[in-house]
C-alpha positions as a printed NumPy array, in Angstrom:
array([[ 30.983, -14.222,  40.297],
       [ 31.651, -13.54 ,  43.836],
       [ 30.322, -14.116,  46.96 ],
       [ 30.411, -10.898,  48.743],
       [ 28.404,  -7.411,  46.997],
       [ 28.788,  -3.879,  47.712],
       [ 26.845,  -1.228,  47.064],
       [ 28.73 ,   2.335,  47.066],
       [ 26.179,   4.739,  48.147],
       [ 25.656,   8.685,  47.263],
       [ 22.947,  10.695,  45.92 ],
       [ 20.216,   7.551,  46.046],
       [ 19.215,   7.322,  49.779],
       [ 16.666,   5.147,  48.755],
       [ 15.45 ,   1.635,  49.149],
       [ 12.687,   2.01 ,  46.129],
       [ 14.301,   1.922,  42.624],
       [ 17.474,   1.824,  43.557],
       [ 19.14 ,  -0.227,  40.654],
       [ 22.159,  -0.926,  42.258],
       [ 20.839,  -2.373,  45.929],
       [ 18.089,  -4.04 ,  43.714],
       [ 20.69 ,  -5.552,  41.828],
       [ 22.675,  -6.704,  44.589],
       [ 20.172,  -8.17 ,  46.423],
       [ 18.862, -10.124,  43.786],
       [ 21.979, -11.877,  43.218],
       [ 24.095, -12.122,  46.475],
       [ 23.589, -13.339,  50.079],
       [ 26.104, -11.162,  51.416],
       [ 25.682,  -7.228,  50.665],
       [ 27.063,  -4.441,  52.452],
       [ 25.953,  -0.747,  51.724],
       [ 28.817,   1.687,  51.668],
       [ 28.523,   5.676,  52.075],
       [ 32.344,   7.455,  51.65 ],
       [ 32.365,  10.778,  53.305],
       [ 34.816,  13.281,  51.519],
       [ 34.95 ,  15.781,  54.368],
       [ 36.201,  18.424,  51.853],
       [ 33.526,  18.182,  50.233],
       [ 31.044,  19.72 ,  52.344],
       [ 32.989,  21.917,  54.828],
       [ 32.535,  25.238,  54.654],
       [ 30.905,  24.555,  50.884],
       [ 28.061,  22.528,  51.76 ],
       [ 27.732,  23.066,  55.542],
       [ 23.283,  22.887,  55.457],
       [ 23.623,  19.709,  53.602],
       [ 26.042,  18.172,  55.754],
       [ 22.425,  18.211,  58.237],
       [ 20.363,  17.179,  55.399],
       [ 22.972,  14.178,  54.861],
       [ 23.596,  13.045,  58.421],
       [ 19.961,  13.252,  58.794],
       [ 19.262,  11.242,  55.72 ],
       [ 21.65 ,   8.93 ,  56.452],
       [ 20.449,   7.982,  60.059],
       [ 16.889,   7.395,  58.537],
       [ 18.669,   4.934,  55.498],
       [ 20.623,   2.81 ,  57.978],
       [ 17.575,   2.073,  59.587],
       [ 15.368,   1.132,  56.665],
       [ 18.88 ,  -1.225,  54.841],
       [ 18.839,  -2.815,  58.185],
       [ 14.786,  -3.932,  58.111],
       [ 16.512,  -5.747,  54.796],
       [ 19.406,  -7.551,  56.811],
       [ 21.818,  -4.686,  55.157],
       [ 24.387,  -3.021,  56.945],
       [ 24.804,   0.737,  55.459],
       [ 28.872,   1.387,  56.597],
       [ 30.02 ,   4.988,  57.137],
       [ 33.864,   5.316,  56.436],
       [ 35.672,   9.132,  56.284],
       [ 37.867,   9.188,  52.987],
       [ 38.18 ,   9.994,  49.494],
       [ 35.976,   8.141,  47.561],
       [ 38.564,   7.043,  44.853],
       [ 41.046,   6.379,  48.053],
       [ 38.41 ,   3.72 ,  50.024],
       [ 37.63 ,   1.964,  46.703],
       [ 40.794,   1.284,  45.308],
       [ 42.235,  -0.664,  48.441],
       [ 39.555,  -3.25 ,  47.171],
       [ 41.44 ,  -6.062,  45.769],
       [ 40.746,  -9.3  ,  43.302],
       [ 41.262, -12.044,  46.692],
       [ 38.753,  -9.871,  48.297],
       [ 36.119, -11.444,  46.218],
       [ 34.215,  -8.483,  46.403],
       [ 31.865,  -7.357,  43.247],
       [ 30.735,  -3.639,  43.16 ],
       [ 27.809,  -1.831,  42.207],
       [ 26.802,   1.552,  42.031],
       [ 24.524,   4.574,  40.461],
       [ 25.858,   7.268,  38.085],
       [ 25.854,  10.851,  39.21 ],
       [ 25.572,  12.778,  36.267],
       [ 28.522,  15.555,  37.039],
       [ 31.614,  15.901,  35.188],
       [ 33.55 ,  15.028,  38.305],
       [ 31.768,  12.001,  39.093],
       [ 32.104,  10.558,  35.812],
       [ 35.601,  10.96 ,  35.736],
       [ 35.543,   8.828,  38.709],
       [ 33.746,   6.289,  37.371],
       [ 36.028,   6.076,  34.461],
       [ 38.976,   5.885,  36.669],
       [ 37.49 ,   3.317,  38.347],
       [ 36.051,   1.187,  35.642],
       [ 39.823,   1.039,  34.567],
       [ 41.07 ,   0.076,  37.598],
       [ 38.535,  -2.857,  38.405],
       [ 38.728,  -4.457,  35.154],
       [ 42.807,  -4.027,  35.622],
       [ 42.414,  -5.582,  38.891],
       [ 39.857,  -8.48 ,  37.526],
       [ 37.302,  -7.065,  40.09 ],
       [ 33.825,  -7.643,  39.225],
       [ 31.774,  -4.344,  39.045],
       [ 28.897,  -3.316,  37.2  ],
       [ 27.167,   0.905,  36.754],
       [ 23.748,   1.308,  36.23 ],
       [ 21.437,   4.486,  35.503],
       [ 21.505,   7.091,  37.685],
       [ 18.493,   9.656,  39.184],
       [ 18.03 ,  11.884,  35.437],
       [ 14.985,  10.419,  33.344],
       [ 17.915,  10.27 ,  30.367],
       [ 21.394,   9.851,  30.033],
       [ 22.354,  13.164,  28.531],
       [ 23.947,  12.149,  25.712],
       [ 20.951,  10.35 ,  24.501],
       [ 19.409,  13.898,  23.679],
       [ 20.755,  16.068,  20.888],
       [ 20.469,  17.714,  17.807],
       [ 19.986,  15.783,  14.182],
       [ 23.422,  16.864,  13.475],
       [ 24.482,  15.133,  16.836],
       [ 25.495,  18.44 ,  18.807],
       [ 24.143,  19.143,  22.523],
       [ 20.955,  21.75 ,  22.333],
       [ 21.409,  25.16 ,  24.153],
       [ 17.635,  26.001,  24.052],
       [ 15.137,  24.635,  26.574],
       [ 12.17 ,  24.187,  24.729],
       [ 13.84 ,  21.943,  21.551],
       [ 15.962,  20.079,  24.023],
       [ 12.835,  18.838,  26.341],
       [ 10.426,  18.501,  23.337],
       [ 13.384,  15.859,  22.158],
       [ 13.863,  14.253,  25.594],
       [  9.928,  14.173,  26.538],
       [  9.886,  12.295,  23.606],
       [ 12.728,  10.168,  23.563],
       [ 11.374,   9.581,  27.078],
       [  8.091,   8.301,  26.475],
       [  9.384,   6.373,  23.292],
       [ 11.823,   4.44 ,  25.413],
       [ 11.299,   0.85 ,  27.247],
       [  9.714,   1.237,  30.975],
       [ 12.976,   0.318,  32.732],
       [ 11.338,  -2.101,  35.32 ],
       [ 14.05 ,  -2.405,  38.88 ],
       [ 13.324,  -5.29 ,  40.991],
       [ 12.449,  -4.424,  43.929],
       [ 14.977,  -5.438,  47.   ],
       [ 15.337,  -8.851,  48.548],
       [ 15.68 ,  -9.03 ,  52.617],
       [ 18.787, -10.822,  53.213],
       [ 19.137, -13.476,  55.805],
       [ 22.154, -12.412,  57.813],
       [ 23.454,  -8.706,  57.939],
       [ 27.336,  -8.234,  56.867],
       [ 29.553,  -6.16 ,  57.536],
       [ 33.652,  -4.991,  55.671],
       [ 34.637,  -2.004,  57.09 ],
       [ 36.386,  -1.617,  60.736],
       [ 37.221,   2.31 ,  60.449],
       [ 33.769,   3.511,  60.528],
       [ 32.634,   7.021,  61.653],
       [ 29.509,   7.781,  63.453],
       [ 27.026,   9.416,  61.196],
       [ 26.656,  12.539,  64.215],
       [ 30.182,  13.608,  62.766],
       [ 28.884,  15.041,  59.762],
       [ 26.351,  17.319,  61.251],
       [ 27.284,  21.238,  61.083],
       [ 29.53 ,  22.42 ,  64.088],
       [ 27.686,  25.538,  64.052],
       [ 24.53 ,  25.506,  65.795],
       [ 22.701,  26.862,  62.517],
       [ 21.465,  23.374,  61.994],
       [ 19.224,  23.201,  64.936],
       [ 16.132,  25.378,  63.427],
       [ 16.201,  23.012,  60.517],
       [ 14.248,  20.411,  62.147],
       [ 11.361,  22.507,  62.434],
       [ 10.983,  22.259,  58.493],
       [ 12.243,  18.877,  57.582],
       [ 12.184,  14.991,  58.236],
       [ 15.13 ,  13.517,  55.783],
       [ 14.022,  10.205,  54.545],
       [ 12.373,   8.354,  51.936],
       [  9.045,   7.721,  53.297],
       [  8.749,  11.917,  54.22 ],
       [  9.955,  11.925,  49.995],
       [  6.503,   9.729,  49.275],
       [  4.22 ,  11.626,  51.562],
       [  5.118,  15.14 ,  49.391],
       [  4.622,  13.516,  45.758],
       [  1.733,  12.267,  47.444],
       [  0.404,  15.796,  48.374],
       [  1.732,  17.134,  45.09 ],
       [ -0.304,  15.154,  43.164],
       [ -3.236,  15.385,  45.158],
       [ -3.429,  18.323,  46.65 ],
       [ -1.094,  21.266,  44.211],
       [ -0.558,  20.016,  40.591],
       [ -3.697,  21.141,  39.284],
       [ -3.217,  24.555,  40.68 ],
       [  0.993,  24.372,  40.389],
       [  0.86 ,  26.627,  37.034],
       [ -0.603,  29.515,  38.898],
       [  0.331,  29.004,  42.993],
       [  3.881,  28.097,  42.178],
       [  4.419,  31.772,  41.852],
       [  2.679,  33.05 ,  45.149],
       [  5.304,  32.85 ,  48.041],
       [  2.561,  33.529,  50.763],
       [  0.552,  30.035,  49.731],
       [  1.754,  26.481,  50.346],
       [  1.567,  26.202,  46.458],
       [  4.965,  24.063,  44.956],
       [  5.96 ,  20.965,  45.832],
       [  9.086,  21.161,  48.   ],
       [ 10.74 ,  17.903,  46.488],
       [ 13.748,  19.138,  45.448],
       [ 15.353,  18.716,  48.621],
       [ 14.658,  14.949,  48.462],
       [ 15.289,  14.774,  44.552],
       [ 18.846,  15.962,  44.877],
       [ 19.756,  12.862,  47.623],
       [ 17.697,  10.774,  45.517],
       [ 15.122,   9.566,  48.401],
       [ 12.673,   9.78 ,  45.446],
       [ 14.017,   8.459,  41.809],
       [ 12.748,  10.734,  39.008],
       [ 11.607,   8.183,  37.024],
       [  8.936,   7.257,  39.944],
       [  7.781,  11.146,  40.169],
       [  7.32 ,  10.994,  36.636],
       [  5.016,   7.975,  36.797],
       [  3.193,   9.758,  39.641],
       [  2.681,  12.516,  37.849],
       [  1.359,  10.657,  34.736],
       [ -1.363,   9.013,  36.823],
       [ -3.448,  12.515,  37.195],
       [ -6.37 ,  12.355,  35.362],
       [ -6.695,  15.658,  33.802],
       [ -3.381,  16.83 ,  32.755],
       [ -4.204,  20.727,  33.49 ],
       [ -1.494,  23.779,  32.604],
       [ -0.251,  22.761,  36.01 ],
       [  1.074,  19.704,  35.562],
       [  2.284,  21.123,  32.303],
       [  4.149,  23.271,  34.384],
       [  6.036,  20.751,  36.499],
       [  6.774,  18.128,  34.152],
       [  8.597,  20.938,  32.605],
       [ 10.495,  21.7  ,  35.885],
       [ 11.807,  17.708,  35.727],
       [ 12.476,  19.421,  32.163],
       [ 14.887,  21.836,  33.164],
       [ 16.36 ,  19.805,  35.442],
       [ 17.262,  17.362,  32.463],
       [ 18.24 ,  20.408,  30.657],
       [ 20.771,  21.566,  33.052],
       [ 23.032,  17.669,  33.729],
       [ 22.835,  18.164,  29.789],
       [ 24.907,  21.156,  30.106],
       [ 26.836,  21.012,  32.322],
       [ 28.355,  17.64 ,  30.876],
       [ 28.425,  18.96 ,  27.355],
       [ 29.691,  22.884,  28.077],
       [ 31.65 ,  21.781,  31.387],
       [ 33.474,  25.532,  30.916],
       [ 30.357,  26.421,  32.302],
       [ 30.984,  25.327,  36.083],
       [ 33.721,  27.925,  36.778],
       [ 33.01 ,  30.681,  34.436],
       [ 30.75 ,  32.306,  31.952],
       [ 29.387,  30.316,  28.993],
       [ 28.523,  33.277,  26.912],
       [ 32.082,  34.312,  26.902],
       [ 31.388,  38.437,  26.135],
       [ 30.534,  38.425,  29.979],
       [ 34.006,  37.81 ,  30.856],
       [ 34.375,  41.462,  30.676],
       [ 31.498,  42.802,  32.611],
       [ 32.549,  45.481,  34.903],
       [ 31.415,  43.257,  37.815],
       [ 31.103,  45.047,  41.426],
       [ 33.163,  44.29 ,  44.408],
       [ 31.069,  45.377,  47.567],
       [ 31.618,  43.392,  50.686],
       [ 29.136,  45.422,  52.4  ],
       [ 26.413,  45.124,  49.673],
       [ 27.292,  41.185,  49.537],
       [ 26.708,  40.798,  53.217],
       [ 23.758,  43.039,  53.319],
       [ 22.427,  40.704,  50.706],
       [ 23.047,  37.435,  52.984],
       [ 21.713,  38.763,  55.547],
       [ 18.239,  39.776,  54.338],
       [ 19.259,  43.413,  55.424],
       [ 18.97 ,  45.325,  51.934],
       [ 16.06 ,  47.43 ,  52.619],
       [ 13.809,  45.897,  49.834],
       [ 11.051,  43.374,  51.893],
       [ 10.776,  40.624,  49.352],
       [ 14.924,  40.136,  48.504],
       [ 15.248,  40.131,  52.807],
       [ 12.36 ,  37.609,  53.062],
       [ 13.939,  35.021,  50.893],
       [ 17.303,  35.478,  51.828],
       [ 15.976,  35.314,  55.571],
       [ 13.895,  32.07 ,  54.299],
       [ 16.662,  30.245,  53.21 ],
       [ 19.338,  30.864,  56.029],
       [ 16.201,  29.309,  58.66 ],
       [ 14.632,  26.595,  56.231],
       [ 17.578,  25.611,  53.924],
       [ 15.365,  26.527,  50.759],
       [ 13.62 ,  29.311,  49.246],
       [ 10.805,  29.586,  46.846],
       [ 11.219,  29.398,  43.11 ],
       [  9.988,  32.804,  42.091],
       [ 11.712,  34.886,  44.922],
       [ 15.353,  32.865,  43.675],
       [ 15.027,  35.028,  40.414],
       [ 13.914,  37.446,  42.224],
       [ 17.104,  38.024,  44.975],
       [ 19.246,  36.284,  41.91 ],
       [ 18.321,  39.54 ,  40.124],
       [ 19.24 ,  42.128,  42.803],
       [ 22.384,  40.607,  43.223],
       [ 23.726,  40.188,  39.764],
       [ 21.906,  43.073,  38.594],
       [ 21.031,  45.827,  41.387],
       [ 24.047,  44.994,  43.017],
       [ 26.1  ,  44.164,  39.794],
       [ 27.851,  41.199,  42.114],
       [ 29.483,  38.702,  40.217],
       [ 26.852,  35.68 ,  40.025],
       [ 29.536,  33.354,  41.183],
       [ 29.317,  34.739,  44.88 ],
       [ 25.289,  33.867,  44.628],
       [ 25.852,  30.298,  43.542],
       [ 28.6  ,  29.814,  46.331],
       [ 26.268,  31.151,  48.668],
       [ 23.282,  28.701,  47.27 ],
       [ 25.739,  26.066,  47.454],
       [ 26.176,  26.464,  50.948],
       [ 22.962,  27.248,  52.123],
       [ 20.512,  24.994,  50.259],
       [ 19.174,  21.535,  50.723],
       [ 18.145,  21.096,  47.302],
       [ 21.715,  22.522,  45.859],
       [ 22.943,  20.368,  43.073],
       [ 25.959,  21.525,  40.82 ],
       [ 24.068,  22.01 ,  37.505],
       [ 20.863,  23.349,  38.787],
       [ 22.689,  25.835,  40.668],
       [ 25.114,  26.849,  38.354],
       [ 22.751,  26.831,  35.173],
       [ 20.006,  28.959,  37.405],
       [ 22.4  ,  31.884,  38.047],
       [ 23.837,  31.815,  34.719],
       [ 20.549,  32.131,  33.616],
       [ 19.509,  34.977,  35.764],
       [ 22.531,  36.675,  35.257],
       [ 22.384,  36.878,  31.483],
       [ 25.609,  34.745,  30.733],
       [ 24.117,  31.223,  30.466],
       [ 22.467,  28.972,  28.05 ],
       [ 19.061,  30.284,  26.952],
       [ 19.39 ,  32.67 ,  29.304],
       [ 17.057,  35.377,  30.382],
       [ 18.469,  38.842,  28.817],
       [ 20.632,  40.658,  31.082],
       [ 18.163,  43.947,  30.339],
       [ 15.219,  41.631,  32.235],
       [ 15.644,  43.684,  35.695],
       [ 13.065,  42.41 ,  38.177],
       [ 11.643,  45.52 ,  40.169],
       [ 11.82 ,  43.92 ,  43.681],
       [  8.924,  46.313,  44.332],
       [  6.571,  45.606,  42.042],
       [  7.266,  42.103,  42.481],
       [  6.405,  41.952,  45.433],
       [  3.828,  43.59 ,  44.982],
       [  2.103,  41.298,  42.291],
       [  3.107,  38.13 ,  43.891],
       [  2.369,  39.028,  47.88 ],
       [ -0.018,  41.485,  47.754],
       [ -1.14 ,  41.074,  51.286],
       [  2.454,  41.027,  52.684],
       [  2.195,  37.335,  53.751],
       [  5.512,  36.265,  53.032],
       [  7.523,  39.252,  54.033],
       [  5.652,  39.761,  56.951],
       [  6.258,  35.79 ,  57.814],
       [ 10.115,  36.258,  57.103],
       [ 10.284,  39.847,  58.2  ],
       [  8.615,  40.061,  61.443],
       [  9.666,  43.987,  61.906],
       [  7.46 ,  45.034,  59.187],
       [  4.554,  42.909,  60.64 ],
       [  2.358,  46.077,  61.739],
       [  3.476,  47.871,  58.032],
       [  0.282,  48.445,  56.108],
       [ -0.434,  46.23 ,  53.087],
       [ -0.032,  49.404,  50.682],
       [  3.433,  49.885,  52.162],
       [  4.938,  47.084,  52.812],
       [  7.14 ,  46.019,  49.385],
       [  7.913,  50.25 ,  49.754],
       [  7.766,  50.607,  53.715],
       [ 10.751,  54.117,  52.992],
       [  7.392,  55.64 ,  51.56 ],
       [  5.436,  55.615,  54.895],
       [  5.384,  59.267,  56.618],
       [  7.879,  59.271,  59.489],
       [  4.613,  60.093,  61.618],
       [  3.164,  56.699,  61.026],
       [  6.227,  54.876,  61.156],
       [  6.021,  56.087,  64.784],
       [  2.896,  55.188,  65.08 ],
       [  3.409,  51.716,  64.082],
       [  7.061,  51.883,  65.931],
       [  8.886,  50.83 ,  62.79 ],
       [ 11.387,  53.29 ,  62.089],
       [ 12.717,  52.484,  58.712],
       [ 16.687,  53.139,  59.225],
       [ 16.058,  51.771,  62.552],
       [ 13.801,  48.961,  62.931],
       [ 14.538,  48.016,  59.477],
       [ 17.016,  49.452,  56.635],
       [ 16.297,  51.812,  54.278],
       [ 17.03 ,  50.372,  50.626],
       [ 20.498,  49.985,  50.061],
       [ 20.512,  50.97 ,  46.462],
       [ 17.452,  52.859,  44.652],
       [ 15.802,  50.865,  42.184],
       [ 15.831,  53.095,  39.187],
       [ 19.886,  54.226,  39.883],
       [ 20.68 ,  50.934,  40.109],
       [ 18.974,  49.698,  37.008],
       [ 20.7  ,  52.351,  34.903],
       [ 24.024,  51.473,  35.616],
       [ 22.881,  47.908,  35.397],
       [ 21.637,  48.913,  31.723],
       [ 24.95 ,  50.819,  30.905],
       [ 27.477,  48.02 ,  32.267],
       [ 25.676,  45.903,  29.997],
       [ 25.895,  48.266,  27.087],
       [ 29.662,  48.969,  27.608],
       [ 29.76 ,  44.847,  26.562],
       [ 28.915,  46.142,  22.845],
       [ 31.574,  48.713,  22.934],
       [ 34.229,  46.297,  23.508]])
């Protein structure tokens, strides 16, 4: 054993449950934390999360250093940093799986280069309730259904040891290894786009506790039903936290277990931590999937290439209130409500016929919550192509969704201020109004807002027949 531990840091910005700090810091006096930033990573792919990081990041050096750990910040590839670690070094390494084909590759790279090397190094469980290859079929092949794969998992889940991590020791002396550190300010955004985000968010691990706290006090109960309402504070806004693993999964599991009366609601969510599963278990075991269709017919859909109807679409300019709210919503908050994703998912892919790969890029570089197989599973799944997917013939009528699930107009009025003074009865359909009371209301639709890019019941016909020229072929 050595004398000196490090702990390579990613997606667990977390002092609570963190199995490889835990570990550390139960067996060595000197342990450095160590967070690699690939800078090609992010740019212009992940620019809102390079705020969410740096943010995140800040607020985890501060809490490692209440422990006598230093958290280091170093610019490089990943692989690059690690691999100038040598046997005199006397360095031992620790670190948390990410459960992305990608990341696993690295890990195998690098388990072959420590034990090579005769470093000491040890990989423990990372944020998933299961490792995915722990859940499949009796003939041992991965599940493409939801419901059989998470009635297997739950199970397998609750069958399974507690895994009990130690919680972290406080050092006496704080160490540090690394001279070419980078000030955690670099990452932030050079745009100014980042700026609004504060008003929404406070990155960190005790902000993580206070909203599983409020979930399960305040919203599971109700979650089954208000998780579809965009206009009520009714879902749990964890995600973003999830993703950078300031919460562990296993913990908002427990949480959740501790309700008393185990309503539809928290039916509902424990299924969302079931999807989640659902999707690492995918990606890993259909990897095809990350940069094209897995249901292979849609390799021939007569996609649309409209660079105006695209930036329309980004822009929350398409004419049709609730796709314009959401878009709006996520450019200003870095996250959008469940329902309205399928809902502006579904104009794109469908009213727009854009190819779902320009919505996940967009996702990607927009949300705070954006993680490779939730995002890429979700749009495959809207679009038709994916794994249990919804049918491609599902066409959500932005109208009348809008109309069922903001009735009042409180989330497109909150996200689209110009329509503020449209009456209720108009204002998922505000083209309908009579020029007179547009006037009246000085919201000139064409004007003050655009009139609908596409109609509805055009667009889902060819929609329909794109689809249908599939079976010709």
């Amino acid at each position: 054993m050595t004398i000196k531990a490090l702990v390579w840091i990613r997606d667990d910005l977390r002092i609570e449950y963190n199995s490889a700090l835990s570990f550390a810091t139960n067996n060595f006096e000197q342990v450095t934390a160590l967070y690699i930033y690939d800078k090609e990573k992010f740019d212009n792919k992940r620019e809102a999360q390079k705020w969410w990081l740096s943010k995140s990041l800040e607020s985890f050096k501060n809490d490692l250093f209440k422990f006598n750990i230093n958290l280091e910040l170093v610019q490089d590839k990943e692989l690059d940093t690690l691999t100038k670690i040598k046997s005199k070094d006397e360095i031992s390494v620790y670190w948390n799986k990410i459960y992305e084909p990608s990341e696993l590759k690295k890990d195998e790279y690098l388990i072959k280069y420590f034990q090579n090397n005769k470093i000491n190094f040890r990989i423990f469980k990372g944020n998933n309730l299961l490792e995915f290859q722990k859940v499949v079929k009796n003939d041992g092949t991965p599940f493409k259904v939801f419901t059989p794969f998470w009635k297997n998992a739950e199970q397998k889940y609750l069958d399974q040891v507690p895994r009990n991590v130690s919680k972290i020791r406080k050092l006496n002396k704080v160490y540090k290894l690394f001279n070419n550190q980078i000030n955690i300010k670099q990452i932030l955004p050079e745009k100014k786009w980042h700026k609004k985000f504060e008003n929404y968010w406070n990155p960190s691990e005790s902000e993580a506790k206070k909203y599983v706290i409020d979930m399960i006090k305040n919203k599971i109960q109700s979650y089954g039903v208000n998780r579809d309402y965009p206009g009520i504070n009714g879902t749990s806004k964890i995600s973003p936290f999830l993703r950078h693993g300031q919460i562990n999964v296993e913990n908002l599991w427990k949480s959740c277990q501790k309700v008393k009366v185990k309503s539809d609601g928290f039916r509902k969510y424990i299924n969302e931590l079931g999807w989640r599963e659902f999707s690492h278990s995918l990606i890993n075991n259909f990897p095809e999937m990350l940069k094209g269709n897995l249901r292979k017919e849609f390799d021939k859909f007569p996609w649309v290439n409209n660079k105006v109807f695209l930036s329309a679409w980004k822009e929350g300019q398409t004419g049709y209130p609730i796709v314009d709210a959401g878009m709006r919503e996520l450019y200003e908050t870095g996250w959008m409500h469940n329902r309205i994703r399928m809902v502006v998912g579904s104009f794109l892919v469908k009213h727009l016929r854009i190819n779902w790969k320009e919505g996940e890029k967009y996702f990607r570089n927009c949300l705070f919550d954006f993680n490779e197989a939730n995002n890429v599973a979700q749009w495959q799944w809207v679009a038709g192509c994916g794994a249990d997917a919804a049918p491609y013939f599902r066409i959500f009528n932005p109208i009348l969704q809008g109309e069922k699930f903001d009735k009042e107009g409180l989330y497109v009025k909150k996200w689209v201020p110009e329509l503020s003074k449209v009456p209720n009865k108009f204002i998922h359909k505000p083209w309908e109004m009579e020029l007179k009371h547009q006037e009246a209301i000085k919201t000139i639709i064409g004007k003050d807002y655009p009139k609908p890019i596409v109609i509805h019941e055009k667009a889902r016909a060819s929609a329909l027949e794109a689809f249908q020229s599939l079976k010709k072929k």
